[in-house]
matplotlib code that plots the C-alpha trace (Angstrom):
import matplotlib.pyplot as plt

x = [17.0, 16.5, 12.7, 13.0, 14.4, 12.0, 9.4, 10.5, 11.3, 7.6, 6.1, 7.4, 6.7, 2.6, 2.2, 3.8, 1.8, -1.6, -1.2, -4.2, -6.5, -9.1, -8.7, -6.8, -7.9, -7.5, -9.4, -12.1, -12.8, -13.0, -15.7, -17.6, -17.5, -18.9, -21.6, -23.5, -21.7, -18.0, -17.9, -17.6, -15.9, -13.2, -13.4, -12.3, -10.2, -7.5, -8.5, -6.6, -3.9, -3.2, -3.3, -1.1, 1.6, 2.4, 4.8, 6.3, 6.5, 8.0, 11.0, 11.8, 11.6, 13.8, 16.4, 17.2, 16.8, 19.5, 22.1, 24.8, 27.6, 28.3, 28.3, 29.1, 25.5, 24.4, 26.5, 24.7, 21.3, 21.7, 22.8, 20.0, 17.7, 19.6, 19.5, 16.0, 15.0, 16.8, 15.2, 12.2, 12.5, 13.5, 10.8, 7.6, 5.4, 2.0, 2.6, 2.9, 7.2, 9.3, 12.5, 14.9, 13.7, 10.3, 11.2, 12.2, 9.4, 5.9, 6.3, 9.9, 8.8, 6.8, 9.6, 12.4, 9.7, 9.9, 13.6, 13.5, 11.7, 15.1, 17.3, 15.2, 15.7, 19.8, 19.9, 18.2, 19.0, 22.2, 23.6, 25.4, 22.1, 22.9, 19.8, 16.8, 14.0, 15.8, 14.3, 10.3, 11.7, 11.1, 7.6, 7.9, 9.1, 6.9, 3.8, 5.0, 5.3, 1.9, 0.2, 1.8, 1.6, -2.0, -4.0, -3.3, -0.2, -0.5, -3.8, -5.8, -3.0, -3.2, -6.8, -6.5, -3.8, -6.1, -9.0, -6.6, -4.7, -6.2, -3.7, -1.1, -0.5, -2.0, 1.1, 3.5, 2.1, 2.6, 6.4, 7.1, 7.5, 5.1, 6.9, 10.4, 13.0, 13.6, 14.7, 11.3, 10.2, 10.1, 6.3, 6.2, 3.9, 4.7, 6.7, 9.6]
y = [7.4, 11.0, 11.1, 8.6, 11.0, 14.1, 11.7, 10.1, 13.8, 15.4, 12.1, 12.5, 15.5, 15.0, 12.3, 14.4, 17.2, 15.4, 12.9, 13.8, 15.5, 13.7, 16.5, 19.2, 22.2, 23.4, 20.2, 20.7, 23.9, 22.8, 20.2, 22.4, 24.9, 22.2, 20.4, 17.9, 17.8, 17.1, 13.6, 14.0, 17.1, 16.1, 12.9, 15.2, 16.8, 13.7, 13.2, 16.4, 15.9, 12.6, 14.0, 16.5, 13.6, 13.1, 15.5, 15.3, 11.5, 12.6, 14.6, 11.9, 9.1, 11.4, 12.1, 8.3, 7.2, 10.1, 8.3, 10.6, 9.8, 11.5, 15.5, 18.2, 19.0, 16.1, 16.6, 19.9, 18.8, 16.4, 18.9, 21.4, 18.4, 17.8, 22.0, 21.7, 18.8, 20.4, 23.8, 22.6, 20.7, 23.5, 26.3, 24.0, 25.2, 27.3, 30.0, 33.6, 33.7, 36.3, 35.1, 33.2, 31.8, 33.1, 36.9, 36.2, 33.9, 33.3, 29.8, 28.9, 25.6, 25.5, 27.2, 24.8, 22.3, 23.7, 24.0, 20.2, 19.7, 22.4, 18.8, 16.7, 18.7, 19.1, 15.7, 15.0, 17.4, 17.7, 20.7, 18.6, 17.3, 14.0, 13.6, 15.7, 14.1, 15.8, 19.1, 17.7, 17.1, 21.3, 20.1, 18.8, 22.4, 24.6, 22.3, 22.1, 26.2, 26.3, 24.0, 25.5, 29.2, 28.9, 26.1, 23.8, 25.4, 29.1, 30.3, 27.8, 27.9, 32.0, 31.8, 29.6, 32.1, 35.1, 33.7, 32.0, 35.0, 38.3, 41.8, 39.8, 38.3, 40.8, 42.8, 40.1, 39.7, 43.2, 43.4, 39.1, 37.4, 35.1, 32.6, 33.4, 34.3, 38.1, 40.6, 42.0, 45.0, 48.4, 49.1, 53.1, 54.6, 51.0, 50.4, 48.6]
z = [-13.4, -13.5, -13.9, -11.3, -8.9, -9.5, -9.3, -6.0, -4.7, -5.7, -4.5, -1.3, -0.9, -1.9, 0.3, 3.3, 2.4, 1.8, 5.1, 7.8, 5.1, 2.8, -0.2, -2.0, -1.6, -5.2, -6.3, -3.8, -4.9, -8.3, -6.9, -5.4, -8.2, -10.8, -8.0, -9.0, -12.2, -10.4, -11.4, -15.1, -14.6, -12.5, -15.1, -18.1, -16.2, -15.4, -19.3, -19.9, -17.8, -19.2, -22.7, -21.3, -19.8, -23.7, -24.5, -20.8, -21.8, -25.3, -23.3, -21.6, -24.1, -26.6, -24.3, -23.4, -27.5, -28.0, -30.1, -29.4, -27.3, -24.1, -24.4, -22.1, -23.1, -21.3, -18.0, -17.9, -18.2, -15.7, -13.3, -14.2, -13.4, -9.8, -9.3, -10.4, -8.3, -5.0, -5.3, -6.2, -2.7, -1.0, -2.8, -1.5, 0.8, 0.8, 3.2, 2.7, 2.7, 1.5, 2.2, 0.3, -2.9, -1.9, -2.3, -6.0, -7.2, -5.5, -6.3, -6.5, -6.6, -9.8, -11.1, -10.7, -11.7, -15.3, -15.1, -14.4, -17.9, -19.8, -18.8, -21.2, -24.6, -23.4, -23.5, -26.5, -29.0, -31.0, -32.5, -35.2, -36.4, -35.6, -34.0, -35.5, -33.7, -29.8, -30.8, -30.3, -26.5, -26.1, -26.0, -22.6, -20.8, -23.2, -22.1, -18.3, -18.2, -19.7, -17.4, -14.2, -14.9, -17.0, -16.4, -12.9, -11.1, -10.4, -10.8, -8.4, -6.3, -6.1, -5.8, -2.8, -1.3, -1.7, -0.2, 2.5, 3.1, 2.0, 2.1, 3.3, 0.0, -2.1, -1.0, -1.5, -5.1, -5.8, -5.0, -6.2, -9.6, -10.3, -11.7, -13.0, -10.2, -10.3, -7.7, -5.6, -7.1, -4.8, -4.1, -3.8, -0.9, 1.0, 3.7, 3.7]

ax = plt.figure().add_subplot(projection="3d")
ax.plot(x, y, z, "-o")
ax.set_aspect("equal")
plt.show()
């Protein structure tokens, strides 16, 4: 049921974002980049990010085979997940925006992405060691943050911002997390 919901909410939200245009940008780019060698590139690529779907899977799978009874552990994963899932919701977008969750972290929404994935390990390991096998479900929010801030998140989705935007958001990455919500830091010599 939960990674029902996050998947109904980011599905949504894709096919909202994606109706009237024939491509992603990021992927497009990547296209282009690779030419006439796209095809087996952008092959490998969903290779990869299948592979990648494994430990997400793992989170999940370990988390519902948790044998242990009902926790106050498990009430607050699910409520990181629904935090998660809402600020997630409200962090999307693609424009240059310093306000709200945007002044903290240049992509709030990536961020409460991998909070999503901290719900799995609550609910599947216990501290009593009832359950060994709960603490392989940290695979699912170390492999998210690594995909998102390394690999298929941040840096095509910066790149894209740079060339889309310019100063604008050079400035905006000077004084804004990239990932983790932190107060904006005070750019000297720059106005306010």
């Amino acid at each position: 049921v939960l990674a029902s919901a996050w998947a109904l909410r980011l599905g949504l939200h894709i096919a909202s974002r994606t109706k009237g245009i024939t491509d992603d940008p990021r992927y497009a780019r990547l296209a282009s980049e690779w030419g006439a060698d796209a095809p087996r590139q952008m092959f490998l690529l969903l290779q990869k990010q299948a592979l990648v779907s494994i430990p997400l899977a793992l989170s999940i799978v370990l988390a519902g085979w948790n044998p242990v009874g009902l926790r106050v552990q498990d009430i607050l994963g699910v409520a990181v997940l629904a935090m998660a899932i809402g600020c997630s919701a409200a962090g999307d977008g693609d424009r240059v925006c310093d306000i709200g969750l945007w002044a903290w972290s240049r992509h709030p929404n990536y961020f409460f992405q991998w909070l999503g994935w901290i719900a799995y390990p609550l609910l599947a390991i216990d501290l009593s060691g009832a359950y060994a096998w709960g603490w392989l479900a940290l695979a699912g929010p170390v492999c998210m943050y690594w995909l998102l801030v390394h690999i298929s998140g941040i840096p095509p989705l910066e790149a894209h911002m740079l060339e889309s935007r310019g100063d604008a958001f050079r400035r905006y990455q000077a004084r804004t997390s990239a990932f983790f919500p932190l107060p904006p830091r005070k750019i000297t010599g720059a106005p306010a």
